[in-house]
N, C-alpha and C positions, 0 to 999 in steps of 0.2 A: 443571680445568674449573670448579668450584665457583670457584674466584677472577677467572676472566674472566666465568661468567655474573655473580657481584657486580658485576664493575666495567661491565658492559655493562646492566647496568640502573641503575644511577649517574648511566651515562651516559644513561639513557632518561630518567631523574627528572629531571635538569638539565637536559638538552633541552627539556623539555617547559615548565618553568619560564621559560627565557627570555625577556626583555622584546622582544628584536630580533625582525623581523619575518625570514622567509624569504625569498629571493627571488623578487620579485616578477612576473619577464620572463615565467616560462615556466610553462607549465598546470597546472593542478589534474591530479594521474596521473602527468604524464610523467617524472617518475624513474623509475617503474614499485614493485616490491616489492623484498625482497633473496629471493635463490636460496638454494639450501640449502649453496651455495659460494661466498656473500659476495657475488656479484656481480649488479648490478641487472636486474633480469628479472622474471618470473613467481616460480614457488618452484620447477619443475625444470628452467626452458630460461633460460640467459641472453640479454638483449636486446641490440638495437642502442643502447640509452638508455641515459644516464649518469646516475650516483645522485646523489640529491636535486637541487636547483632551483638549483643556479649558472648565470650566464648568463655571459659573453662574459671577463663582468671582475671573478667572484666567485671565492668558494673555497664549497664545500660540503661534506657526506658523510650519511652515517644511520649508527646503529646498530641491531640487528636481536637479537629472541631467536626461535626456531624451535622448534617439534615437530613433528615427524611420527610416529603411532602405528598400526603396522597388526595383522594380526592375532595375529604373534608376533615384533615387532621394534618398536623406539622409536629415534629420531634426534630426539637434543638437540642444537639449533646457537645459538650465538653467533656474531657478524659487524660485521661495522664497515668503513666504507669512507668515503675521500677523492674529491673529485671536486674538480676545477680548469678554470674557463670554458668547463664543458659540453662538453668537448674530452678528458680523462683520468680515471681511474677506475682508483684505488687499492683493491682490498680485501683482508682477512684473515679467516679462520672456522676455528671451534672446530670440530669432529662429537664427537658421541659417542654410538656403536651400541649400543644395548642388546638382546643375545640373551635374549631374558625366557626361551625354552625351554629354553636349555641355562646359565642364570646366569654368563653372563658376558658381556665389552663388547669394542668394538674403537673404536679413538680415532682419529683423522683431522687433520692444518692445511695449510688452504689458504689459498694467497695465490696472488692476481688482479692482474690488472692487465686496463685496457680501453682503445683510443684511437680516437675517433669520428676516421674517415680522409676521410668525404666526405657531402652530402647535410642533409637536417637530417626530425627525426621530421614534422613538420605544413607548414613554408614551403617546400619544394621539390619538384619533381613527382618524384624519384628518391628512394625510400627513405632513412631514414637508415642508412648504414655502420659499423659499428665491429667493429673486429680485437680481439682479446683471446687471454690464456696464464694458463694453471694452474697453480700447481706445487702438489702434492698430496704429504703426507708422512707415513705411517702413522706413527703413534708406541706401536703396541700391534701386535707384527705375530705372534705366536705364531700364531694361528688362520688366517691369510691363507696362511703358511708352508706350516703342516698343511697345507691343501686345495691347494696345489700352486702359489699365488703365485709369479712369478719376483724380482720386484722388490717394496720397502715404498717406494719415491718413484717418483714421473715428472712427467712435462712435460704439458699438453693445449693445444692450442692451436685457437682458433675463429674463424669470421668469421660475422658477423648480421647482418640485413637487417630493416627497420621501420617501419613506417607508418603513420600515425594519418590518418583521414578525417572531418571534423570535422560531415560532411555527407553522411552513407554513405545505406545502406539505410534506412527506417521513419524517417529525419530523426534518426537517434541517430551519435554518436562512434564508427568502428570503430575497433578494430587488428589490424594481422597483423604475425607476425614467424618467418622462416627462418634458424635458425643452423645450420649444418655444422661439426661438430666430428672435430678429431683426436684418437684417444684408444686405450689399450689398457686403461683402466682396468676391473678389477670388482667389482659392484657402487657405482657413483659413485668407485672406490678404495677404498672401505671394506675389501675383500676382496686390496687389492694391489694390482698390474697385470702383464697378463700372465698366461699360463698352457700348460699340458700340449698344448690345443689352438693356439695360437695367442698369438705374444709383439711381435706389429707393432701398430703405429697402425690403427687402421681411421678408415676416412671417414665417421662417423653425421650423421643429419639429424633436425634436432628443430625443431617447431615451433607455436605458440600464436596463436592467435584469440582474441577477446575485443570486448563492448560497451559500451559507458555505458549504462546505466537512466536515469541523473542524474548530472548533473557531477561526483557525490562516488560514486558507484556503479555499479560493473564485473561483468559476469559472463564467464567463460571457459573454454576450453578447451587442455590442454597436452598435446605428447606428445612421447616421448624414446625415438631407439635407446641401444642398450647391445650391446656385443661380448658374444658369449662361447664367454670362452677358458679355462675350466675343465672338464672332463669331467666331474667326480664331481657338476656339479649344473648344468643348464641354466638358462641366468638370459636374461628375457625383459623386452622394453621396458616403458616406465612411461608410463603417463596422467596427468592430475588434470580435475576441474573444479572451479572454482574462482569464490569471491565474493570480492571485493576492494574491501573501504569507505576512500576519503580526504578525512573529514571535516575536516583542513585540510592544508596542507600541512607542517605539521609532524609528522602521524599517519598510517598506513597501518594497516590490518589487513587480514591475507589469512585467508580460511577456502577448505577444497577436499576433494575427498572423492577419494582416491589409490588409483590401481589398479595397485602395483609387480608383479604378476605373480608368478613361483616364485624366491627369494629362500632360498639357499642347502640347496636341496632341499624348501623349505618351499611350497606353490602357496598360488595365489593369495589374497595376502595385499592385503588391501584394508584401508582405515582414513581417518583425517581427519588434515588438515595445516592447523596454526595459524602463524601469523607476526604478529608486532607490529614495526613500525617507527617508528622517529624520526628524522626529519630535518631536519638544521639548515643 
């Protein structure tokens, strides 16, 4: 973990540095932020938008570092993602769970992948489309085990819906966005997939609203189901709201204030989520 977060602020340092300009076609925003699973979205719902600003006949991606701190757990993520002519959405992410109450961690890699299949986020009256799959792969699976885990890998797989209104309500920029996802995973995976109660995909719905203040400044709203299929601890959907500054398109920062619910016997653990991005 220590050598990817090195290398992924490396990579944030050079980024930042570059002479070349970002592409230019597509809006201030519309990459959106990275998820806390690599893939361009909010910080818990991934989106219909593909990460960072390529257009038709570019290549792009961001790199991403993450926390999330609630009241007795910490999620350290690194992330990094390809995008190809606004059309594909390559990503990879680090997790790393830290159970502060009981001194110990659980580790997590995901890789993503996303393919806008129809529509476009701002020029067309139908939503933007994009399909997308998870593969999620515990690399610390003792504890997931213990509480009754079936599996340390699986599959997820999503489809998301996305909108931007450049001309909404109060003369401000909206968005909304619907993803439905397949998933057995608990707690985001972190916990496994599968369990005692229940070792199928379920069908969850997650989905984010959000406004411009000003071209470079978003406020928002996220929220996310979660199965569960563990007995010895009921585990309950997550919220955020959430401030998201893009003072160029090379920078993102997300701040939000996180209401994961009861997290492995623990309630209602609430806390703040940072993200910094860079994209080239």
């Amino acid at each position: 973990m220590k050598s990817i977060g090195l290398m992924v602020v490396g990579l944030l340092a050079s980024s930042l540095m570059m002479d070349a300009e970002a592409a230019e076609g597509r809006l201030l925003g519309t990459g959106g932020a990275t998820t806390i699973e690599g893939a361009a979205g909010g910080g818990l719902v991934p989106w219909a938008v593909i990460s960072g600003y390529s257009e038709d006949d570019e290549r792009g991606g961001t790199v991403a570092l993450t926390r999330a701190q609630v009241d007795d757990y910490r999620l350290d993520v690194t992330a990094a993602s390809f995008s190809y002519q606004n059309r594909l959405e390559i990503s990879v992410a680090s997790q790393m769970f830290n159970l502060e109450n009981l001194g110990a961690e659980l580790r997590q890699q995901v890789f993503g992948v996303k393919y806008r299949i129809a529509g476009d986020l701002i020029y067309t009256s139908m939503p933007q489309l994009s399909v997308g799959a998870l593969y999620k792969r515990n690399t610390r699976y003792d504890i997931p085990e213990l509480v009754g885990s079936q599996r340390d890998n699986d599959w997820e797989a999503y489809l998301a819906a996305s909108k931007v209104w450049l001309a909404g309500p109060f003369d401000r920029t909206w968005l909304a966005n619907v993803t439905v996802r397949a998933t057995r995973a608990n707690q985001f995976g972190l916990l496994g997939f599968g369990g005692d109660r229940g070792d199928s995909h379920e069908i969850t719905v997650e989905a984010a609203t959000g406004v411009f203040l000003h071209r470079s400044l978003a406020i928002g709203i996220e929220y996310r189901q979660k199965p569960d299929n563990l007995s010895f601890a009921k585990e309950e959907d997550a919220m955020s709201a959430f401030v998201a500054w893009f003072p160029s398109k090379r920078v993102a920062l997300v701040g939000a204030f996180l209401d994961l619910g009861s997290i492995a016997g623990a309630a209602n653990q609430t806390g703040y989520y940072l993200s910094l991005q860079a994209s080239f």
